[in-house]
LUMTOR-409572 format. One line per 2 residues: number of its first residue (from 1); their letters; for each residue x, y, z of N, C-alpha, C, CB. Coordinates in Angstrom, 2 decimals. Each point is the difference from the previous one (the first is absolute). Glycine has a CB too. Layout:
residues N
NUM) a) X Y Z X Y Z X Y Z X Y Z ~ ...
END
This chain:
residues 119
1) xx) 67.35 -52.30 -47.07 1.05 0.92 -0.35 0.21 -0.07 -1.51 1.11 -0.26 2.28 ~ -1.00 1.76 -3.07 0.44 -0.37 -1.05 1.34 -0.60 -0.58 -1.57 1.40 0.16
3) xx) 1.59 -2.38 -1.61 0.89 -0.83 -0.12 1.42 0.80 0.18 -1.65 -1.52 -1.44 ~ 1.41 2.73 0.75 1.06 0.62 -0.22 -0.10 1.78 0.92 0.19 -1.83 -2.67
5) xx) 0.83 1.74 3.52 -0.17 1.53 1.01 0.29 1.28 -1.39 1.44 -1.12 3.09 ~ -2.20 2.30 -2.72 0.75 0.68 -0.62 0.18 1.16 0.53 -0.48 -1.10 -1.60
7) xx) 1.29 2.01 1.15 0.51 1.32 0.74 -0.71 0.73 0.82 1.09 0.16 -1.60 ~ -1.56 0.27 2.35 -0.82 1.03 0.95 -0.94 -1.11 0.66 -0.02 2.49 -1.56
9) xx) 0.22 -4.00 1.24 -0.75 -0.84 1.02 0.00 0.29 1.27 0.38 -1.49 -1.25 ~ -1.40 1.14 1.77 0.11 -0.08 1.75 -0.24 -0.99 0.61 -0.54 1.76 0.12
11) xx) 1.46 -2.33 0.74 -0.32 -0.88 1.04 0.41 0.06 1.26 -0.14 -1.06 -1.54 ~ -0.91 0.39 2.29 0.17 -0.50 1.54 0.82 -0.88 0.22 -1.90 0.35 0.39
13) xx) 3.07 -0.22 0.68 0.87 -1.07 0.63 -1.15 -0.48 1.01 2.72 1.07 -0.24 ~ -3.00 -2.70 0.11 -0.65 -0.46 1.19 0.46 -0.90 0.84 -1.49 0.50 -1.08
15) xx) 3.48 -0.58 1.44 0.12 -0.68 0.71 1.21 0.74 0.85 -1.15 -1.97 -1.43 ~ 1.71 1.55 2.04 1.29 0.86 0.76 -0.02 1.36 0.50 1.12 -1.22 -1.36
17) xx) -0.19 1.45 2.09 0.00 1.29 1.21 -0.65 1.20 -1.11 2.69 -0.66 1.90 ~ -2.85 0.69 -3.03 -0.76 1.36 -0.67 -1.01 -0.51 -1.09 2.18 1.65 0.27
19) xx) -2.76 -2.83 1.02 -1.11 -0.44 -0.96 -1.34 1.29 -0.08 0.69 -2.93 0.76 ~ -1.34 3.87 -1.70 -0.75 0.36 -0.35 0.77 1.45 -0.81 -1.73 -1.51 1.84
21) xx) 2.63 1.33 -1.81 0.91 1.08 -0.79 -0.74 -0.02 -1.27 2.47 -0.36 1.05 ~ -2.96 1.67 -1.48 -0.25 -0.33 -2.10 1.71 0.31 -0.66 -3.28 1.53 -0.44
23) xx) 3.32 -1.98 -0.91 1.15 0.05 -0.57 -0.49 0.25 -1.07 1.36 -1.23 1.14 ~ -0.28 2.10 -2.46 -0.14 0.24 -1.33 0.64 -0.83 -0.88 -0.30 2.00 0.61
25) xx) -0.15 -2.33 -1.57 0.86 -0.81 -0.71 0.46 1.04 -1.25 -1.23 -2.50 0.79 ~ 3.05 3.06 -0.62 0.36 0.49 -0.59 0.95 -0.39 -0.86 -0.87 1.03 1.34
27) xx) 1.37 -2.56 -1.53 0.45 -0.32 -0.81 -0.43 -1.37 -0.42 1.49 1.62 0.62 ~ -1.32 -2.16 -1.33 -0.25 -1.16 -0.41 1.11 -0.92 -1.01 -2.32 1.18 0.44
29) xx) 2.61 -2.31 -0.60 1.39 -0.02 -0.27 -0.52 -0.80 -1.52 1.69 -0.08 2.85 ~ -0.56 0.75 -3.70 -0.34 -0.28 -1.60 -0.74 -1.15 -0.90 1.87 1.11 0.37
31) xx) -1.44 -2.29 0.32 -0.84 -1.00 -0.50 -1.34 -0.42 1.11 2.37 -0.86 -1.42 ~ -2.76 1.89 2.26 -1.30 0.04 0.94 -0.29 -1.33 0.39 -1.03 1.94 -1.08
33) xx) 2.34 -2.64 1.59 -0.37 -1.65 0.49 0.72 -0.01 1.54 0.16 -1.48 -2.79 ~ 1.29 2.15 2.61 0.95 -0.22 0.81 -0.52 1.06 1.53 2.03 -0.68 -2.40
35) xx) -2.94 1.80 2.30 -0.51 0.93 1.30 -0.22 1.62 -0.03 1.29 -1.80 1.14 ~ -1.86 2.29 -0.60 -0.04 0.97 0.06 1.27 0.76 1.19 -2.63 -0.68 -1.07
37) xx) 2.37 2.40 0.53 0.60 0.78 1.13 -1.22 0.93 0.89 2.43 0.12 -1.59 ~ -2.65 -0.23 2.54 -0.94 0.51 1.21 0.17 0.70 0.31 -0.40 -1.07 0.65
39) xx) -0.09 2.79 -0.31 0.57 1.21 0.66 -1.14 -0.23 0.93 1.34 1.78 -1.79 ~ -1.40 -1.35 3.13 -0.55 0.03 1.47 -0.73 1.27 -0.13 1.90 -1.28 1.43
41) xx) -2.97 1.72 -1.14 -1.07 0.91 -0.59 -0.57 0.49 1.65 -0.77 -1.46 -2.89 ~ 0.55 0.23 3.99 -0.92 1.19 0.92 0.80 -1.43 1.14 -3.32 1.85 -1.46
43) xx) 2.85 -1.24 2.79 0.37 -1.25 0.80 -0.64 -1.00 0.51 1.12 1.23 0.36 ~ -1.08 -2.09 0.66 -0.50 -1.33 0.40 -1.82 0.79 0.22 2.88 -1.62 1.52
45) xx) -3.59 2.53 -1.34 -1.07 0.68 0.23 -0.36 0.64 -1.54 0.65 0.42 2.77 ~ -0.57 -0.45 -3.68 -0.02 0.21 -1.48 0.19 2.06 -0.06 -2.07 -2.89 -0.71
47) xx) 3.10 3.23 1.78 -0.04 1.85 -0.03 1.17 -0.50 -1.21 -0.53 1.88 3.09 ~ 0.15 -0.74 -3.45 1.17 0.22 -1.60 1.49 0.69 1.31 -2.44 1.36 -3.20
49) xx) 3.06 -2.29 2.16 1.87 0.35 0.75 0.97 0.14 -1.54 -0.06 -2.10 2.85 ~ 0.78 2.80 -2.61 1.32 -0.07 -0.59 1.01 -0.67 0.61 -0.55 1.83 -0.81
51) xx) 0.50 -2.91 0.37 0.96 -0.66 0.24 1.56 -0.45 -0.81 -2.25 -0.36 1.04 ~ 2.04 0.16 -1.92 1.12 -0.19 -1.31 0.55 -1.69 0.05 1.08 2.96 0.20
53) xx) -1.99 -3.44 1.03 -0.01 -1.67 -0.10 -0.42 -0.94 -1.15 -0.42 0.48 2.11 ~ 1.67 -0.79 -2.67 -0.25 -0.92 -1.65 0.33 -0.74 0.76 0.46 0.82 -2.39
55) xx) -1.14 -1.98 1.88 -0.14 -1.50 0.06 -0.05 -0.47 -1.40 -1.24 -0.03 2.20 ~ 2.07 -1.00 -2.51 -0.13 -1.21 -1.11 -0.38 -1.20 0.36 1.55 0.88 -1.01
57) xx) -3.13 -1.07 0.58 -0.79 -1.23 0.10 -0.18 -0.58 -1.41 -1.22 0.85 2.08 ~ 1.19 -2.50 -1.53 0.45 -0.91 -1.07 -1.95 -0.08 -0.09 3.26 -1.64 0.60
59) xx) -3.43 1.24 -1.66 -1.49 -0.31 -0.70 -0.34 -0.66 1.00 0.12 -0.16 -2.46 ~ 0.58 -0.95 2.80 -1.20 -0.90 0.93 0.34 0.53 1.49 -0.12 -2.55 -1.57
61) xx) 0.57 3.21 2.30 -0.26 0.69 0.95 -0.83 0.96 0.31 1.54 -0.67 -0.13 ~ -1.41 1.39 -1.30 -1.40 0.88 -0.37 -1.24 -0.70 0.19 1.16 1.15 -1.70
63) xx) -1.21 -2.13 0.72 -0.99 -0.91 0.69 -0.47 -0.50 1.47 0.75 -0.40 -1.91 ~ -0.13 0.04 2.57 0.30 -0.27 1.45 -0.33 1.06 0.90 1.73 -1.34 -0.70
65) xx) -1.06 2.18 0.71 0.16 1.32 0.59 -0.85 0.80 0.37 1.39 -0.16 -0.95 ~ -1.81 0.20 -0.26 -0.46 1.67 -0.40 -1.37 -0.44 -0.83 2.75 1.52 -0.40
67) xx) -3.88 -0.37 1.03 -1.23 0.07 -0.87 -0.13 1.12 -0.59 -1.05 -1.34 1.20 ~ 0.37 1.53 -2.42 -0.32 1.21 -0.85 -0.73 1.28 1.01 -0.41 -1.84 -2.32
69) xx) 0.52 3.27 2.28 -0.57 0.43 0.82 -0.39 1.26 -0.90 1.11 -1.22 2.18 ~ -1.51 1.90 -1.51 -0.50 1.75 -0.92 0.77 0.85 0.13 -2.07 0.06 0.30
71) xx) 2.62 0.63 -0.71 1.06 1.40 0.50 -0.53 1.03 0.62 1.21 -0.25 -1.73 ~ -0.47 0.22 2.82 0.20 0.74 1.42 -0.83 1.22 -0.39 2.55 -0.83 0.91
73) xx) -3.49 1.31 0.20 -0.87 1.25 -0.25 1.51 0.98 0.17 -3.09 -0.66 1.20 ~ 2.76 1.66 -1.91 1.34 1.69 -0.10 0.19 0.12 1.36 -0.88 1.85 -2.05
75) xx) 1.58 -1.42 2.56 0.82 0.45 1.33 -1.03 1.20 0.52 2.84 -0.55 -0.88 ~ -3.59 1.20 -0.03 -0.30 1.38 0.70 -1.11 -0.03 -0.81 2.18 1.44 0.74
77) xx) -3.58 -1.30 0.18 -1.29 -0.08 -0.61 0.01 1.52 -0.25 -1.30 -2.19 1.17 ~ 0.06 2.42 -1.73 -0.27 1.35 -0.59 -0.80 1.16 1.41 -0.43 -1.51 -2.95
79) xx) 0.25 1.10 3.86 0.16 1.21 1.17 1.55 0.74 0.17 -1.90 -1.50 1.40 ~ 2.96 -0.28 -1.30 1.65 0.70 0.18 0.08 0.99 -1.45 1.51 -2.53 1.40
81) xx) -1.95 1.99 -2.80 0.86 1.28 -0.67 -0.97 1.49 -0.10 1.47 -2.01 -1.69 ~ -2.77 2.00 2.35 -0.46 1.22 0.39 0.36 0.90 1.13 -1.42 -1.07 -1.03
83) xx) 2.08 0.48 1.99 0.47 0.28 1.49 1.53 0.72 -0.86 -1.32 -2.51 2.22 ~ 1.90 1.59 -3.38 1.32 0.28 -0.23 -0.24 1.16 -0.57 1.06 -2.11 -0.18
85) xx) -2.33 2.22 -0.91 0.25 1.47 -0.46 -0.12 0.85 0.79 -0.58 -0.39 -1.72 ~ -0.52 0.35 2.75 0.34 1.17 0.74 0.82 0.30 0.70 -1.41 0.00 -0.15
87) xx) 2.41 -0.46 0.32 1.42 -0.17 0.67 0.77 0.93 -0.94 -0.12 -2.61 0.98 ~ 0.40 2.36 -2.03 0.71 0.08 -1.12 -0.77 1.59 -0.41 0.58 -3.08 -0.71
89) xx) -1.43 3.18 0.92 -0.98 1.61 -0.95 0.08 0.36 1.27 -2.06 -0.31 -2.22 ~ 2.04 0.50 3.42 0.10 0.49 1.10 1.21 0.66 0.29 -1.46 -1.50 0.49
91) xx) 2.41 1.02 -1.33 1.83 0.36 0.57 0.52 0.53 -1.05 0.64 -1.90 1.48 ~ -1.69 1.66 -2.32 0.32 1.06 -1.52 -0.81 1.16 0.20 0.29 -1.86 -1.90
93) xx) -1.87 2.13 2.16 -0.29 1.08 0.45 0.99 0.68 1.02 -2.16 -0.87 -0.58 ~ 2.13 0.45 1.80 1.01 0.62 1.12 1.37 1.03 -0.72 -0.62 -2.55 1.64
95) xx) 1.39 1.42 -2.67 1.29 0.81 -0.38 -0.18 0.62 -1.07 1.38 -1.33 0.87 ~ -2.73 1.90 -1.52 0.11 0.76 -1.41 0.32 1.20 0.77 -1.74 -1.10 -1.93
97) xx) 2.04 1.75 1.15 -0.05 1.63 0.47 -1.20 0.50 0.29 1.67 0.46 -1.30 ~ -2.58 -0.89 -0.05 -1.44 0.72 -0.32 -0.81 -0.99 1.22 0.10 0.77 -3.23
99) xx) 0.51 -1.93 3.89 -0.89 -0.67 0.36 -0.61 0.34 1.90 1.25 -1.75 -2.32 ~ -1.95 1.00 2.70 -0.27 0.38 1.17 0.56 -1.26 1.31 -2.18 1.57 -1.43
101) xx) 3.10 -1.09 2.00 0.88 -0.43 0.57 -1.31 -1.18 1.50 2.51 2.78 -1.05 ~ -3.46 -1.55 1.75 -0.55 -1.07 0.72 -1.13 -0.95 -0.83 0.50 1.60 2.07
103) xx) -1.01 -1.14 -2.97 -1.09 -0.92 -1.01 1.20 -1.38 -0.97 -2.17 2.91 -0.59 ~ 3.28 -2.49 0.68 1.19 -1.09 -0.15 0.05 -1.05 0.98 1.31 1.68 -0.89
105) xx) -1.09 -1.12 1.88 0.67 -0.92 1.11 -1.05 -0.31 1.05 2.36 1.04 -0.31 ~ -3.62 -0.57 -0.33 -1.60 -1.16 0.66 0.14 -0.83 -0.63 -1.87 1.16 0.47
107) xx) 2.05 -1.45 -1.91 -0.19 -0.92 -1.00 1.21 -0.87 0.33 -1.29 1.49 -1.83 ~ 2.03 -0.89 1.70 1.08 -0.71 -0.03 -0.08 -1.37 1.73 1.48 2.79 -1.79
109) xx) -1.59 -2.38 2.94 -0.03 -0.36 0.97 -1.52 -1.08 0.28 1.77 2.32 0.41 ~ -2.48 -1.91 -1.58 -1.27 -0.71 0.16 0.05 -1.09 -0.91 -1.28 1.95 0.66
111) xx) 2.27 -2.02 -1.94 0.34 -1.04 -0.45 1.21 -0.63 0.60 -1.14 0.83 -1.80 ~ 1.82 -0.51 2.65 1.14 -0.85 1.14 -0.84 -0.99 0.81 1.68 2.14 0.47
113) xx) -2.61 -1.07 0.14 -0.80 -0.73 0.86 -0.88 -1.29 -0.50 0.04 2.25 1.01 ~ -0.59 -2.00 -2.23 -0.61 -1.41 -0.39 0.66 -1.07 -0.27 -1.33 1.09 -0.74
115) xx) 2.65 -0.56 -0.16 1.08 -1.06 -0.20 0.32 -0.75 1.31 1.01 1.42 -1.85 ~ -1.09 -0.73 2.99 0.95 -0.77 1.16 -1.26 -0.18 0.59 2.61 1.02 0.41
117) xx) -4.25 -0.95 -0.55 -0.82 -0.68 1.23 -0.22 -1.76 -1.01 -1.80 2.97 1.49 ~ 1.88 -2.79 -2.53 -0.19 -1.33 -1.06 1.00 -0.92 -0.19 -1.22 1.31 -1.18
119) x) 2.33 -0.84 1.76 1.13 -0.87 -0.19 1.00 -0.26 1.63 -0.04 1.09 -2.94
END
């Protein structure tokens, strides 16, 4: 582990009821001896969560605790934000005036549909 954590660190909890949780290290306290502050990033299965769970860990618990880890793959691979555009250009075609209401709402329904067979 490095000596000193620093901001956007990541680590693994590897002990207790949310042992494999990753965490951010979003604060760190002024003279970088006394601990960091931890924001909760994905859950016990490493899926990215919003959680707003801060934790204040003392250095040597960090130590103890927690191993260095990689930051959490994005929430939505790049099929979800192609499925999203066509969701999104599908329901904007549909409601232009100039636009074409069923060539809208194929698109539109064909990017619903991928969103909800992938998730």
């Amino acid at each position: 582990m490095p000596a000193e954590p620093a901001v956007y660190d990541h680590y693994r909890l590897t002990d207790g009821p949310d042992a494999g949780a990753v965490f951010r290290v979003v604060g760190v306290d002024a003279d970088g001896e006394a601990g960091v502050t931890l924001l909760r990033v994905t859950d016990t299965e490493g899926n990215r969560e919003a959680t707003g769970d801060l934790r204040h860990v003392a250095l040597d618990r960090l130590d103890r605790a927690f191993a260095p880890a990689d930051n959490p793959d994005p929430r939505f691979e790049t099929p979800d934000y192609l499925a999203g555009l066509l969701l999104v250009g599908g329901i904007a075609l549909a409601v232009h005036p100039a636009g074409d209401r069923v060539g809208g709402a194929i698109l539109a329904i064909g990017g619903g549909y991928l969103l909800w067979r992938r998730h």
